[in-house]
N, C-alpha and C positions, 0 to 999 in steps of 0.2 A: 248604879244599882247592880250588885253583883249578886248571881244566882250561886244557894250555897247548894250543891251537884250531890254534896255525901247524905246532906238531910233528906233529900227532894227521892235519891234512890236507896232510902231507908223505910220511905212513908209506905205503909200498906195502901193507900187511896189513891197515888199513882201509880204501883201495881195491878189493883183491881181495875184502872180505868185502863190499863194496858192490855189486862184479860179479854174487859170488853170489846176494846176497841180489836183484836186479834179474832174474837171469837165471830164481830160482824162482817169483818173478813171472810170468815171462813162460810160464812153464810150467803153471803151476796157471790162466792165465788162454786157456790153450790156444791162443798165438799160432804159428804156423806151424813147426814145428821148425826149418828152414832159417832163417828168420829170427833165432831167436834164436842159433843156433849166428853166425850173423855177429856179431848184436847184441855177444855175448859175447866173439868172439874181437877185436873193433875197440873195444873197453873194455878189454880184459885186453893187448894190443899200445899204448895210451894211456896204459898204465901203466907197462908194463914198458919 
């Protein structure tokens, strides 16, 4: 079973779970709430 790599990083849905998973990051590592609320919404407008 071979994973197709071009489709998987075309998909908006593992983008946004990349967001997520970056922006819990960013949370649990106690970075500025304003920051990350940008962080997040200038990844999640790069996607969409």
């Amino acid at each position: 079973m071979k994973i197709n790599w071009k489709q998987k990083l075309s998909s908006r849905k593992f983008w946004l779970t990349l967001v997520g998973f970056i922006s819990s990051f960013a949370i649990a590592f106690h970075v500025d709430p304003g920051s990350t609320e940008r962080i997040t919404a200038i990844l999640c407008q790069a996607v969409l």
